[in-house]
C-alpha positions in Angstrom: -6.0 -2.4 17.9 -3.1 -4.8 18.7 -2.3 -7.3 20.8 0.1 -7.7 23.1 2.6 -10.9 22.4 3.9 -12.3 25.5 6.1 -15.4 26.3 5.8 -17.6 30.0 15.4 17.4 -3.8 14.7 15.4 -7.6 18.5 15.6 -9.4 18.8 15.0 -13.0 20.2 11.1 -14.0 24.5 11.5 -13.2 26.3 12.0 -16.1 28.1 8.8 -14.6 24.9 7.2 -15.5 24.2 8.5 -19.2 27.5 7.4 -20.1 27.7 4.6 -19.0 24.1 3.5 -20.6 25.3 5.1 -23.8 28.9 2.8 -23.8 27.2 -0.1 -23.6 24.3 0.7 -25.5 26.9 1.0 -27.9 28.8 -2.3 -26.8 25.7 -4.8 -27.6 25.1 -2.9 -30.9 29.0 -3.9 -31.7 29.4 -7.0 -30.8 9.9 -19.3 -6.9 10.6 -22.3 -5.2 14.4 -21.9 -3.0 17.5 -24.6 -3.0 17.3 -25.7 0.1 20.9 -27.3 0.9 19.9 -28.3 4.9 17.8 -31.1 3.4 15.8 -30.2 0.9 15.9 -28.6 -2.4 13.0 -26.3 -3.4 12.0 -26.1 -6.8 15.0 -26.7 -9.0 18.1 -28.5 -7.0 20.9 -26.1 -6.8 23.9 -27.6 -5.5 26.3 -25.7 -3.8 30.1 -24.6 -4.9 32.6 -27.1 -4.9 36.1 -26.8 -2.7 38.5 -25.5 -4.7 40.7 -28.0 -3.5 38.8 -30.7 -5.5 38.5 -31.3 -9.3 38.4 -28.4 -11.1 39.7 -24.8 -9.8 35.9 -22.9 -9.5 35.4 -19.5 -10.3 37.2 -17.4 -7.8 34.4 -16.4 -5.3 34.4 -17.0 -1.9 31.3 -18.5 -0.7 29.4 -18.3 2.7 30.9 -21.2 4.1 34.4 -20.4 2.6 34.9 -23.1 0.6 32.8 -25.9 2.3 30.2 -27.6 0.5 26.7 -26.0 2.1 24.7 -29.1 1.9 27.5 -30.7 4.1 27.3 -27.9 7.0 25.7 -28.6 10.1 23.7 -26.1 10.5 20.5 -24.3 8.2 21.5 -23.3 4.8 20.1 -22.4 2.1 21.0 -21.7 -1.9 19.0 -19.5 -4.6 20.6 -20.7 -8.0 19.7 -18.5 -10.8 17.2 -19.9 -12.9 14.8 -19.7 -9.9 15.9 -15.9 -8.9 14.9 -15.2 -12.9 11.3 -16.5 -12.2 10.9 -14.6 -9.0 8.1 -12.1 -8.6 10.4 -9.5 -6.8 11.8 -7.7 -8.9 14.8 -6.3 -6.1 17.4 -8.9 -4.1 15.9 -7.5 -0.8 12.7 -8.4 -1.7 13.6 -11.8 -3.1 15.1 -12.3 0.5 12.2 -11.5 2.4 10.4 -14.7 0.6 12.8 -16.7 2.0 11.5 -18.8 5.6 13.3 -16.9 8.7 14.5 -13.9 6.7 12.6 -10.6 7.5 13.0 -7.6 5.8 10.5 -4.9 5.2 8.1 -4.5 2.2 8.6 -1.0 1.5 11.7 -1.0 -1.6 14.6 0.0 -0.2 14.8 2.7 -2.5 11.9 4.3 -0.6 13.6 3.7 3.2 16.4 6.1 4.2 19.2 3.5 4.9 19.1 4.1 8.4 15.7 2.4 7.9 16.1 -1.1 6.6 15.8 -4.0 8.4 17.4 -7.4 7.9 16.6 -10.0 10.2 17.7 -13.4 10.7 15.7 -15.7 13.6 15.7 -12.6 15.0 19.2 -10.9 14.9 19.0 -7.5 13.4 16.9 -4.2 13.8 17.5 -1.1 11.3 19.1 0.2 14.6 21.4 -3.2 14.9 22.2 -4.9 12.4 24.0 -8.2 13.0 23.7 -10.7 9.7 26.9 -10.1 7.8 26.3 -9.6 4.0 28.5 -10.7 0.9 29.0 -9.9 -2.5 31.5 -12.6 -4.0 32.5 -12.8 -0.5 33.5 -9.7 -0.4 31.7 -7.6 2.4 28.6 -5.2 1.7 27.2 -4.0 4.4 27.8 -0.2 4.9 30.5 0.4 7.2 29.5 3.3 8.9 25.6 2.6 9.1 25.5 -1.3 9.0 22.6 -1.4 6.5 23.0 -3.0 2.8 22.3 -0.3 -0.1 20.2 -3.5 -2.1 19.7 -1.2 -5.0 23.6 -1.6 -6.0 22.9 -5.4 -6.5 20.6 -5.9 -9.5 18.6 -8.9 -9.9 19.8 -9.5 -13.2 23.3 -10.0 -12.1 23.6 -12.8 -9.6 24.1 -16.2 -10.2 23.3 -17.4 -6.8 22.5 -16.7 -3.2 24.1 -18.5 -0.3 22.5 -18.3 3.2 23.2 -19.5 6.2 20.8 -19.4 9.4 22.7 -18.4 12.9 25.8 -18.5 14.1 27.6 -21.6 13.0 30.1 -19.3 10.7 31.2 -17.2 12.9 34.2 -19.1 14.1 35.2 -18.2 10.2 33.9 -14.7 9.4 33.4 -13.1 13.4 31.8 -9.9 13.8 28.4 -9.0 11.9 27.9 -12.5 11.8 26.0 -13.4 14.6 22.6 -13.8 12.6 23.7 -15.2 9.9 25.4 -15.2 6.5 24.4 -14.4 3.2 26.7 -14.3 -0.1 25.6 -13.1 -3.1 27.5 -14.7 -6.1 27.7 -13.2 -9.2 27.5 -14.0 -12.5 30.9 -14.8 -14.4 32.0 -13.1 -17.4 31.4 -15.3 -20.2 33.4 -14.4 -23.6 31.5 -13.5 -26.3 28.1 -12.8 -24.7 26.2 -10.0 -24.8 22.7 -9.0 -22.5 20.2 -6.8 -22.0 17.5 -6.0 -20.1 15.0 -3.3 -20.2 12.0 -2.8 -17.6 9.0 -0.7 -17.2 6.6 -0.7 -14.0 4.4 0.8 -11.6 5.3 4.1 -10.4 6.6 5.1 -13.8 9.6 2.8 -12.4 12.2 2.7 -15.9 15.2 0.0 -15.4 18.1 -1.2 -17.5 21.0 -3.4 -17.3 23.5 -4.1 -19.8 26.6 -6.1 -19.7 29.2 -7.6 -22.3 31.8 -10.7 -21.6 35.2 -10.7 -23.4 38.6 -12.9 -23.7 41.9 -10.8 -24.4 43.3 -13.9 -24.2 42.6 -18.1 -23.2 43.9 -16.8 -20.1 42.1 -13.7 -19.1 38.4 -13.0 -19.0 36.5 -9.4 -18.9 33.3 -8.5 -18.0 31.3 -4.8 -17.9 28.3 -3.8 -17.0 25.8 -0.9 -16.4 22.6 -1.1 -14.8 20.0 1.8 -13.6 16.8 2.8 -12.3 14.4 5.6 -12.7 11.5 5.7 -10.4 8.8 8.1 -9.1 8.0 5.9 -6.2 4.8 6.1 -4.1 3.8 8.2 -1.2 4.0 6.3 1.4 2.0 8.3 4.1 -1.9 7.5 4.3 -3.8 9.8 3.0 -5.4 10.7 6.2 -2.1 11.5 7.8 -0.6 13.4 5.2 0.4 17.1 4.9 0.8 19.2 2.0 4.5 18.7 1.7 4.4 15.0 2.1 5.6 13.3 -1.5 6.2 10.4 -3.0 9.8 9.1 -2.9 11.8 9.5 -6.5 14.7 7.2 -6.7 17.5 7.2 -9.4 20.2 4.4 -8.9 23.3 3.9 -11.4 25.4 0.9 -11.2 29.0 0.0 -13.0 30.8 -3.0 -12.6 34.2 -4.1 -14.2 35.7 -7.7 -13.3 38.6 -9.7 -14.8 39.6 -12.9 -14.2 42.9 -14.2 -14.9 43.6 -18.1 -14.8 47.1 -18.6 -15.7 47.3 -22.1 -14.6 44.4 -25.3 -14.2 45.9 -24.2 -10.7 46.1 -21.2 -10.0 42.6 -18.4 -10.7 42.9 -14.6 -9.6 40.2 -11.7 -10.2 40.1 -8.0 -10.0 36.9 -5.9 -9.6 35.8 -2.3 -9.9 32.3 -0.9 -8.6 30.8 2.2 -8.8 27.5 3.1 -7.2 25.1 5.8 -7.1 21.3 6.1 -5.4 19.7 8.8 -5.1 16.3 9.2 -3.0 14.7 12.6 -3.3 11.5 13.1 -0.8 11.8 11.0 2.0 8.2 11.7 3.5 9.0 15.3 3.2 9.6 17.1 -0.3 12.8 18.9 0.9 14.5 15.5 2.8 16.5 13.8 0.7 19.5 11.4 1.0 22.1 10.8 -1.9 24.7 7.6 -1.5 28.0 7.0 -3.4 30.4 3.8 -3.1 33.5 3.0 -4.9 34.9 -0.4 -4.1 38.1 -1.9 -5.0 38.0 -5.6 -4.8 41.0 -8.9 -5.6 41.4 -12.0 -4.5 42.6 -15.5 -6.0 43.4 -18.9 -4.9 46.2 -21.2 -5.6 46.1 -25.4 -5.7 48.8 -26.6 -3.8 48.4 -29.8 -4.0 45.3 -32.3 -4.5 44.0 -31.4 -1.0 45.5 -28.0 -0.2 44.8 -24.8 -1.7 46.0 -21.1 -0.6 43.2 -18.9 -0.7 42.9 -14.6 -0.4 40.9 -11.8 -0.8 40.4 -7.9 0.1 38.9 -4.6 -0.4 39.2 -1.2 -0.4 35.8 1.1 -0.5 35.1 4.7 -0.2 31.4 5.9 0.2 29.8 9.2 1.1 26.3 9.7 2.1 24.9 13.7 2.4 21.5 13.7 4.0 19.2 16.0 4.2 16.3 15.9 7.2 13.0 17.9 7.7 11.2 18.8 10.6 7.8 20.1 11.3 7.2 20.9 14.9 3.4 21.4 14.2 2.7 17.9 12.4 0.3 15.7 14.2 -1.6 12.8 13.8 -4.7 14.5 14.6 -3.8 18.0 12.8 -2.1 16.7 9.3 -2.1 20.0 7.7 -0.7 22.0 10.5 2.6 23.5 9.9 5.2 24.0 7.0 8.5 21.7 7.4 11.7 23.0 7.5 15.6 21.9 6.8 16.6 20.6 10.6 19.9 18.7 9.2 22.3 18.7 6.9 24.8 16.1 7.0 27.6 14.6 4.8 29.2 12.1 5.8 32.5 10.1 4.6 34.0 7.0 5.6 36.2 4.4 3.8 36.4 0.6 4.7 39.3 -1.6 3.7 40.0 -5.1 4.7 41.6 -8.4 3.3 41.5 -12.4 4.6 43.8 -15.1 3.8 43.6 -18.9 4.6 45.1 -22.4 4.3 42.3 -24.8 3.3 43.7 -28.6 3.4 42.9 -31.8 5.2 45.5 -34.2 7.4 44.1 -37.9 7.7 40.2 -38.0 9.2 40.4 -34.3 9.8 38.6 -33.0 6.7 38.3 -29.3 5.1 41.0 -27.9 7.9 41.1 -23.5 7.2 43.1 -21.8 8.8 43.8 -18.0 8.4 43.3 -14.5 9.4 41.5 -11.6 8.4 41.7 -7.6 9.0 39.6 -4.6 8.7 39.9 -1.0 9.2 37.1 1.4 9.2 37.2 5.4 9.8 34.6 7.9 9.0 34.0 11.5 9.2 30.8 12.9 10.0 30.0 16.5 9.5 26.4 17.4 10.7 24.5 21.0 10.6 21.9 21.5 12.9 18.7 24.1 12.1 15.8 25.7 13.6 12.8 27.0 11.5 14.5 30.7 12.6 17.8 28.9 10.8 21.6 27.7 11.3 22.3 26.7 15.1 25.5 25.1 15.0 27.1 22.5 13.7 29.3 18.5 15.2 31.6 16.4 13.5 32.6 13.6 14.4 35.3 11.5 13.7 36.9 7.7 14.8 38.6 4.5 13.6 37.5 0.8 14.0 40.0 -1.6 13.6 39.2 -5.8 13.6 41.7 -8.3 13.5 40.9 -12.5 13.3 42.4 -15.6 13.7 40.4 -18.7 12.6 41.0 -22.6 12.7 38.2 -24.8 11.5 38.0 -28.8 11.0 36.1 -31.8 10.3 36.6 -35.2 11.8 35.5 -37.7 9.4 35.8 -41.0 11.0 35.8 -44.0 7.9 33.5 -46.3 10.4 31.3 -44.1 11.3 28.5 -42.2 8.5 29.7 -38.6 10.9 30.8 -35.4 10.4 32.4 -33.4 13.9 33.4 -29.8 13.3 35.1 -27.6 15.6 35.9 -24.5 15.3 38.2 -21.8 16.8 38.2 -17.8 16.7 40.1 -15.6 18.3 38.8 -11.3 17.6 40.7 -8.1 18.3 38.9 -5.1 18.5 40.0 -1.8 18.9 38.2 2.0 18.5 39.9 4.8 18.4 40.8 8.5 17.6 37.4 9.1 18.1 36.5 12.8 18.5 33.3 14.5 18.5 34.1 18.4 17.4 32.2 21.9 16.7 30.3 25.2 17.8 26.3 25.3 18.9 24.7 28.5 19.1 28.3 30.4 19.8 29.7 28.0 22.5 32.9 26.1 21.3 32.0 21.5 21.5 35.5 20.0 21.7 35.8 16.5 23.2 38.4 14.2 22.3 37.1 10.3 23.3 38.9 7.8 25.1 40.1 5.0 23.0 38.9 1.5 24.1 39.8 -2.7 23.0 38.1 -5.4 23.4 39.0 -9.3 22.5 37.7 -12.5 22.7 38.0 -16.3 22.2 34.9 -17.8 20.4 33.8 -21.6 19.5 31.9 -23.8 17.5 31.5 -27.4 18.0 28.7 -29.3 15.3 28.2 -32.2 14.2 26.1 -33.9 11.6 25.1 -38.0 11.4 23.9 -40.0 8.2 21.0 -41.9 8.7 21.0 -43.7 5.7 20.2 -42.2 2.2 17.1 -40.4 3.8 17.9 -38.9 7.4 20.7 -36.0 8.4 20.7 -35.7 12.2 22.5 -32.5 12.7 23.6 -29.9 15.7 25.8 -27.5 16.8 26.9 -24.6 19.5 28.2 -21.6 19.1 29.6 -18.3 20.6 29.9 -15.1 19.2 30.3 -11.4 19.8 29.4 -7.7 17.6 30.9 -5.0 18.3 28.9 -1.5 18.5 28.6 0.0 15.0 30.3 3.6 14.1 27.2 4.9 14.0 26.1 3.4 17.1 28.6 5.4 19.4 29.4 8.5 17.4 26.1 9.8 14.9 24.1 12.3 16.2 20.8 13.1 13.8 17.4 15.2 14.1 15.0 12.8 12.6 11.1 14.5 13.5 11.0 15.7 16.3 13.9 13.5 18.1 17.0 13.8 18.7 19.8 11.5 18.7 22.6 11.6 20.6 25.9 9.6 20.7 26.9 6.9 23.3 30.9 5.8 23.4 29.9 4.1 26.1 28.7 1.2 24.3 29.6 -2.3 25.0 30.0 -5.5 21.8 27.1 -7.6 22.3 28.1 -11.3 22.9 25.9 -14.6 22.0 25.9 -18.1 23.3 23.9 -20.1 20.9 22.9 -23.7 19.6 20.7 -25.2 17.5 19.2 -29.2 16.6 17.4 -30.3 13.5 16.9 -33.1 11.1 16.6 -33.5 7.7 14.6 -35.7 5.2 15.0 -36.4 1.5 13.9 -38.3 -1.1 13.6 -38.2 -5.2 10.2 -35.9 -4.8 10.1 -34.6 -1.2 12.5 -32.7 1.2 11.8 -31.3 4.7 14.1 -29.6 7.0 13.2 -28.7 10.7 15.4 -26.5 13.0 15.5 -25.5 16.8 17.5 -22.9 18.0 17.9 -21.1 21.2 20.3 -17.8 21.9 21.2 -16.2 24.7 22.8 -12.7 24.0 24.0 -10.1 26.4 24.6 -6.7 26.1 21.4 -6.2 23.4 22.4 -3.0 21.5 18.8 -1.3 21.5 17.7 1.9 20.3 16.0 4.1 23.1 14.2 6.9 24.5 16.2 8.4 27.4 14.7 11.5 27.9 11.1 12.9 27.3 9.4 16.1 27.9 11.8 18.3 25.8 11.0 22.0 26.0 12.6 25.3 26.0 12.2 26.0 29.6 14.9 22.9 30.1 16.8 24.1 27.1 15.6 21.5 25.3 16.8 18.4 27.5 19.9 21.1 27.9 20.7 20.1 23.9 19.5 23.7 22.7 18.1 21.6 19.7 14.9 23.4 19.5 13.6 20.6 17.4 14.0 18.2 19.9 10.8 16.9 22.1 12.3 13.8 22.7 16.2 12.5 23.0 17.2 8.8 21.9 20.7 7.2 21.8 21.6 3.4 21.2 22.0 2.2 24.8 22.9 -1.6 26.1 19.4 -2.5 27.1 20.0 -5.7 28.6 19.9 -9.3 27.9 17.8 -11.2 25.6 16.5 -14.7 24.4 16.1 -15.3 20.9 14.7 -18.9 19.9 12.3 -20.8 18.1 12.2 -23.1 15.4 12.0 -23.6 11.4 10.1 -25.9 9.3 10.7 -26.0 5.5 9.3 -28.1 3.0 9.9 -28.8 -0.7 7.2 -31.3 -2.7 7.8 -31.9 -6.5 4.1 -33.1 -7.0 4.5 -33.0 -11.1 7.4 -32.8 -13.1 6.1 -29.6 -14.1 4.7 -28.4 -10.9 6.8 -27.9 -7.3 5.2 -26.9 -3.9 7.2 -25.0 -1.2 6.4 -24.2 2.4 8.2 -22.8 5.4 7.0 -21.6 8.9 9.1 -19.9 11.6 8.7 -18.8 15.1 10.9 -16.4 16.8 10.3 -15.7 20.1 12.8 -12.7 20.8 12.5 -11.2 24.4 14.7 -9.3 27.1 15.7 -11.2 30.1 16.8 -8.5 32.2 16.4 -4.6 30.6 18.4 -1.6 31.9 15.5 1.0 30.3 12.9 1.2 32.2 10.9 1.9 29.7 11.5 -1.6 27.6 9.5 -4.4 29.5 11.3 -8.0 29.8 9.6 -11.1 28.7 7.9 -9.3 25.8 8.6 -9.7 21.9 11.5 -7.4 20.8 11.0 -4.6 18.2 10.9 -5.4 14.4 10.4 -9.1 15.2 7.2 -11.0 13.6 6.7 -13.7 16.0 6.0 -15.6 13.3 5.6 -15.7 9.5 5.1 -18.8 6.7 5.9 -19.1 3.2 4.3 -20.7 0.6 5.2 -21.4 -3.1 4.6 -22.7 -6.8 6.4 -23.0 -9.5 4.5 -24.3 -12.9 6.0 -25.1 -16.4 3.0 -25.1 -18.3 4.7 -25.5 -21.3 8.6 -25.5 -22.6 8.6 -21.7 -23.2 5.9 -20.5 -20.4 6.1 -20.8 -16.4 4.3 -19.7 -13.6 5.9 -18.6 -10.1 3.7 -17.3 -7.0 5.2 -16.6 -3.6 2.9 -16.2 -1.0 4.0 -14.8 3.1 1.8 -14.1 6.0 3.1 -12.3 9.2 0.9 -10.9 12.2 1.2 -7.4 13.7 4.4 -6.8 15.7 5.9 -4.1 17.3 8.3 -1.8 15.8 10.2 -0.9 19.1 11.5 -2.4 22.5 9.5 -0.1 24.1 6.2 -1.4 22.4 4.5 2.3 21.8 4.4 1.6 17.7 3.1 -1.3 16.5 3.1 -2.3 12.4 0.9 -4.0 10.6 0.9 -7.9 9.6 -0.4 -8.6 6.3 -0.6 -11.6 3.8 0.7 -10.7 0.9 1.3 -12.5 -2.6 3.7 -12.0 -5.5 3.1 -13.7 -8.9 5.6 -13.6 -11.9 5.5 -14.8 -15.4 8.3 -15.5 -18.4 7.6 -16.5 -21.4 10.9 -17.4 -23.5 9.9 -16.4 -27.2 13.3 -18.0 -28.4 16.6 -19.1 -27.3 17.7 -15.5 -27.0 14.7 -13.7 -26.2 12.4 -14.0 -22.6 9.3 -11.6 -21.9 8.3 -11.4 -18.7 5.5 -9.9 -16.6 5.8 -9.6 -12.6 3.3 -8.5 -9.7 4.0 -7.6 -6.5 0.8 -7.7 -4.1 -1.1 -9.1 -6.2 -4.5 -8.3 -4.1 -3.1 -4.6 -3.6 -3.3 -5.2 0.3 -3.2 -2.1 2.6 -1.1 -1.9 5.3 1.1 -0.3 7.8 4.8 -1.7 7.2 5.1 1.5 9.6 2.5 1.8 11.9 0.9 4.2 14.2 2.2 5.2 18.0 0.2 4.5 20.7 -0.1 5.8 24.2 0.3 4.4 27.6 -3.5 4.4 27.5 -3.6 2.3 24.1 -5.2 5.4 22.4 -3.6 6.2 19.3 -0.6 9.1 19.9 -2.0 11.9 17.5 0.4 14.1 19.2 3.3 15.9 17.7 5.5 13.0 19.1 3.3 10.4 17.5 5.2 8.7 14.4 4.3 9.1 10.6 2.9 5.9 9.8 4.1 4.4 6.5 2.1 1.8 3.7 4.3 -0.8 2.7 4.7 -1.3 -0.7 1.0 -1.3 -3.1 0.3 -3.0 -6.4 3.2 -2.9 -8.1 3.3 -4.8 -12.0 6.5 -4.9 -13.7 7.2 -5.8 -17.5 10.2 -6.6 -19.3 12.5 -8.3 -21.7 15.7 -9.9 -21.4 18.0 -11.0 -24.2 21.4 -12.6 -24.6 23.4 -12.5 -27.5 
């Protein structure tokens, strides 16, 4: 039992995919301990990107910070450098994340989550149902427009060359919406001419991977890179065995990934890259052996920066991506908790939805005097989707909505240090002003014979936002370090405009929804010396307008038409409402001990202590922890060279129970879980390597059961399908560079 936690279809690989193994097949034939920049540095030190203003022009990427030096920032940051995300037991970026102090994200793969189910979490900010950390690839962002979530599986592990974080809201006076958790940028590796790799896997679950990719030089001046990577896996069933029903499967995944980048540096001043990306995943029996979900993106991404002079440098970047997601949903009206084998499911949605994203961000970076790392710029983003949705009974087709709308963001930044000669102190303020409109919106159709036409009000909203930090040297040892923040997200597409039958629920939209707006801060201090680093944190947050994802009407049936929907597969309606206000804060300890030159400790604890202040559902109490917010969890690692060619890498975490919703009816599992991996590098060209995920094969709920008023399990029809989190899972594999 819990406690409560109080405060004062299977598709054959894509002919995409076989070629694009069999091209580079054919190309290679022919030719953990965590960097921890606020303080410490975990295992091996990994040092953050230079300015491009300084020395030499880096690689074109833009960075979390854009373009200032992590370890300088105010505020929490951490950086994953390469060599360590090799050794890592997790074998996916999501998972390598979640072993990072203050990150949460959930232990089932994501290739076994719809993507409406994922969960990223940053001291608190972000839900599956409202996700506020903004996510980067090259600086370039990734999370999905339309649902907010991050497909991980078009990221392989194989391919980065860093990972940037930063904790809060301290950046948002540079990037605005999404931001208001956090940041984290995921750097990739550069093309390097003349090298060749490959990597092949095989794991649990009959899980098959590959990645190939080959570097090139036309010229001095230009630099190529390809690659392919995919996955083949059968998955697990994630349903207890208790629980389960007939039709209830294991989830099959099949991703395919291609990636084409060139850089072109005409000058020592002057850098500029282009890059295609093409993804496919594919997830075939979600619970039920007839749901499946199948996601496409196509991204278009340039950018470049130019020295102006020793201090100044020009600096741009944009996008253009196109995705589609089809998704089809089961229901079974006769599933319960307490009769598993009761009823046969049936189709209760199909829905194919498309939606494009394209956005680009220029700035000034330069300095003037004392005033240090000065940006100034602006950035742009448009959004539109359209969502086409079929609705079914178990007699057949009811009806059908689509809907349809446009987002549009515009930003002005202005960012500085003061850097007084006299004085070992940094002061940076920052300035944002955000634009944000939504319109065209339109929600269209026919149910069961009668016409659905409603054309929605367009609505704006803007808003001036600040930062003000500042960070003090005490000597070669002590950082003190602080800053305040305010911030705003505005509601996602999905959030106003999706409806969905998911079970037996029904969601329906709300344009009615208000941005969400933060007023933050956060203290901490930071020691180092040659063999020990430690890093402590406070932070405190006080957001309005929570976006939370609620019950708003019970008791479905057909004598009320179904709450007047005429979904017959609705019991229960939901829609993502403004619930109130909330209090996120808490504090973060992390620690980094090199005890032996071949041996390095990590540890990190963090407390989040997320609660409504004021709640506009009834049904949410105030003063209790949020959903899909571990009041807690710690991190422990090792890393051990035991000789020149083999090392050792085990990541422990620890969470307790927590609930899964605002309302506090379902309440998942905590668990203490340990990952351990193993490479052994048989030359300069070849590693082997073995990794294990839950080592001890721990059984848990990452999904747990529903409970009633009462505290008696729900083994009603309206009682959720719990869900295991992730079992044993061993992985083996080579890599090899030529």
């Amino acid at each position: 039992m819990h406690t409560d936690q109080s405060f004062p279809y299977v598709q054959p690989v894509s002919v995409f995919a076989r070629v694009g193994t069999a091209c580079f097949i054919a190309s290679l034939c022919a030719a953990p301990a965590f960097a921890q920049t606020t303080g410490a540095a975990q295992g091996a030190t990994a040092s953050s990107a230079p300015s491009p203003v300084a020395g030499q022009l880096e690689a074109v990427t833009v960075g979390a910070s854009r373009g200032t030096q992590l370890e300088d920032m105010d505020i929490s940051t951490t950086v994953i450098p390469r060599e360590v995300i090799e050794r890592a037991p997790e074998t996916t970026v999501d998972q390598i994340l979640n072993k990072i102090p203050g990150i949460f994200v959930p232990t089932q793969p994501s290739t076994q989550l719809h993507p409406t189910g994922q969960v990223l979490s940053i001291r608190g900010f972000g839900t599956s149902t409202n996700g506020l950390t903004l996510v980067l690839l090259d600086g370039i962002p990734v999370n999905d427009p339309y649902f907010r979530t991050v497909n991980w599986a078009q990221i392989p592990k194989s391919s980065i060359e860093r990972i940037e974080i930063i904790r809060g809201g301290g950046a948002t006076s540079l990037w605005g919406n999404m931001a208001m958790g956090g940041v984290i940028n995921i750097v990739t590796r550069a093309p390097v001419a003349g090298e060749k790799r490959l990597e092949v896997g095989y794991g649990s679950f009959n899980t098959k991977t590959l990645d190939a990719s080959v570097g090139f030089a036309p010229s001095d001046d230009l630099k190529i890179g390809l690659s392919f990577d995919g996955s083949d896996s059968d998955g697990y069933n994630a349903t207890p065995q208790q629980y389960r029903n007939p039709a209830m499967v294991s989830t099959a995944s099949q991703v395919s990934n291609f990636n084409a980048i060139a850089r072109y540096t005409p000058s020592a001043a002057s850098q500029y890259f282009v890059k295609l990306q093409a993804s496919q995943t594919r997830e075939n029996g979600l619970t039920y052996d007839i749901a499946h979900n199948h996601w496409d993106t196509y991204r278009l991404s340039f950018g470049g920066q130019s020295r102006l002079s020793d201090t100044s440098s020009l600096n741009a970047s944009g996008w253009f991506q196109r995705s589609m997601m089809f998704t089809q949903n089961a229901s079974n009206p006769s599933y319960s908790l307490a009769s598993p084998q009761a009823g046969v499911p049936y189709v209760s949605q199909r829905e194919n939805a498309t939606y494009s994203s394209a956005g680009a961000t220029v700035y000034l970076q330069t300095e003037y005097g004392p005033i240090k790392d000065i940006k100034v710029g602006l950035d742009l983003r448009r959004i539109s989707t359209n969502d086409p949705l079929n609705l079914f009974s178990a007699a057949g087709y009811q009806g059908n909505l689509t809907s349809q709308a446009v987002h549009q963001f515009e930003g002005l930044f202005l960012q500085g240090t003061y850097r007084p000669e006299a004085i070992p102190l940094d002061v940076t303020l920052g300035l944002r002003e955000d634009f944000w409109q939504a319109n065209n919106a339109s929600i269209n159709g026919n149910y069961r014979g009668s016409a659905i036409a409603n054309d929605l009000a367009d609505t704006s909203f803007h808003r001036f936002d600040g930062r003000l930090g500042a960070k003090y040297y005490l000597g070669s040892a002590w950082d003190l370090r602080a800053a305040a923040y305010q911030n705003f997200s505005a509601p996602g597409l999905n959030q106003m405009y999706r409806s969905f039958v998911g079970g037996s629920n029904y969601t329906i939209p709300n344009t009615g929804l208000q941005p969400q707006t933060n007023l933050g801060y956060e203290f901490g201090v930071d020691f180092k010396r040659q063999d020990f680093d430690l890093a402590l944190t406070y932070f405190h947050n006080k957001l309005k307008n929570y976006i939370d994802y609620s019950t708003v009407q019970t008791g479905c049936a057909a004598a009320n038409n179904y709450c007047n929907t005429g979904v017959t597969s609705a019991n229960t309606l939901k829609q993502y409402v403004n619930g109130g206000d909330a209090t996120l804060r808490g504090f973060e300890v992390l620690g980094t001990w090199r005890a032996l030159e071949t041996l390095t400790l990590t540890g990190g604890f963090a407390r989040t202590a997320a609660y409504l202040t004021s709640s506009k559902v009834a049904s949410d109490p105030v003063f209790q922890q949020l959903g899909q917010v571990p009041l807690w969890s710690a991190n422990l690692g090792a890393t051990w060279q035991a000789s020149p060619k083999l090392s050792f890498t085990l990541q422990v975490k620890a969470f307790p129970d927590y609930w899964n919703n605002t309302a506090h009816t379902q309440v998942n599992d905590g668990a203490t879980l340990a990952d351990l991996g193993v490479v052994y590098k048989h030359s300069k060209m070849v590693e082997l390597y073995a990794f294990a995920q839950n080592i001890g094969d721990k059984s848990y709920y990452d999904q747990g059961l529903s409970y009633t008023p009462s505290g008696a399990v729900n083994t009603s029809a309206s009682g959720t399908i719990p869900a295991r989190g992730m079992p044993f899972n061993l992985t083996v594999g080579l890599r090899a560079t030529f």
